[in-house]
C-alpha positions, 0 to 999 in steps of 0.5 A: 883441449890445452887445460894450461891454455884455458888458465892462461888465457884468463889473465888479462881477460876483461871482465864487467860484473853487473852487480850491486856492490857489497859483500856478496859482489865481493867475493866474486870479484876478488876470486876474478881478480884471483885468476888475473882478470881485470875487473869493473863492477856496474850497478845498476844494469846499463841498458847496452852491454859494455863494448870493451868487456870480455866475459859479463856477469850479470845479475838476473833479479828475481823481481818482475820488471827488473829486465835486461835489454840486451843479451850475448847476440847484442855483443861478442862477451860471453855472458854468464847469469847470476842468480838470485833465486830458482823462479819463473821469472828468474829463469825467464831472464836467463834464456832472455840474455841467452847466458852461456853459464849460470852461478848461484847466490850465495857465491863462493871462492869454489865453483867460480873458475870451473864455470868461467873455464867451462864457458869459454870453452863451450863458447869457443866449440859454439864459435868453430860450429858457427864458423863451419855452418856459415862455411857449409852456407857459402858452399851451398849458395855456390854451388847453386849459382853454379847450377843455374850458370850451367843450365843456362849457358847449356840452354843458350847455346844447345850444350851438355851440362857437362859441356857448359861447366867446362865452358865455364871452368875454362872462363874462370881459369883464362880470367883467373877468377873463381868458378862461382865468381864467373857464374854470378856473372854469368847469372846476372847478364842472364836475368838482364837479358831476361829482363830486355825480352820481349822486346815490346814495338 
């Protein structure tokens, strides 16, 4: 991992803190500022996330009822909590909005940039998983498709498995198509054909 890369990559960065202002907010804002991030404060919580932003923060009141109506699955921000209190409630809000991070009230000048950096280096890991599992997905919905192709075509035409798949790669590669592409075809000429028999008199 490019340590010089996360710092970098900070600057410019988008960043919506969702806190009132005052001192408090303050001091987070100027240290993001600090980073090279361009910062906008928004108070009170708007009811969806702000399209354009980056990173959110975003306070977690400890009062019950002040909830937030959106979270990191409602957008492509990272999101990281601000917290007020250690409570129920507190931590109810957190898992709620799905936050990859979590700062603590008071907020100080230290611990801000090892979080943010944190963060986004976790979310990143989180986005190549996600990347990979829905390649895994694709492969895995291929592959049946090719199975049921080959069992059909074997079953029609009285083929080997074997037979059949070769069949089929020679198809796709006459037609310059992809081997799943022709089986998707082959399947949905076979559930139609499916669908005309019996013929009712």
């Amino acid at each position: 991992m490019n340590i010089k890369r996360l710092f970098e990559d900070l600057r410019g960065t988008r960043v919506v803190v969702v806190h009132p202002e005052g001192a408090e907010c303050n001091v987070l804002v100027n240290q993001l500022k600090r980073f090279g991030c361009l910062v906008q404060v928004l108070w009170p919580c708007p009811s969806s996330p702000p399209k354009e932003a980056e990173v959110i923060f975003v306070l977690v009141p400890a009062e019950q009822g002040n909830t937030h109506f959106w979270s990191v699955v409602d957008c492509d921000a990272l999101i990281i909590a601000l917290a007020e209190y250690e409570n129920p409630t507190v931590l109810k809000g957190i898992l709620d909005i799905n936050a990859q991070a979590v700062i603590n009230k008071p907020f100080r000048s230290t611990g801000i940039l090892s979080t943010l950096i944190l963060a986004r280096a976790n979310r990143g890991y989180q986005d190549r998983l996600l990347v990979k599992v829905k390649k895994l997905e694709e492969n895995l919905r291929s592959r049946r498709e090719i199975e049921r192709a080959v069992k059909l075509l074997a079953e029609r035409h009285g083929l080997t498995d074997i037979q059949a798949y070769e069949q089929i790669r020679r198809q796709a590669t006459q037609k310059r198509i992809s081997i799943s592409e022709l089986c998707g075809v082959i399947n949905s000429a076979g559930s139609i054909l499916d669908g005309l028999w019996p013929i009712d008199q």
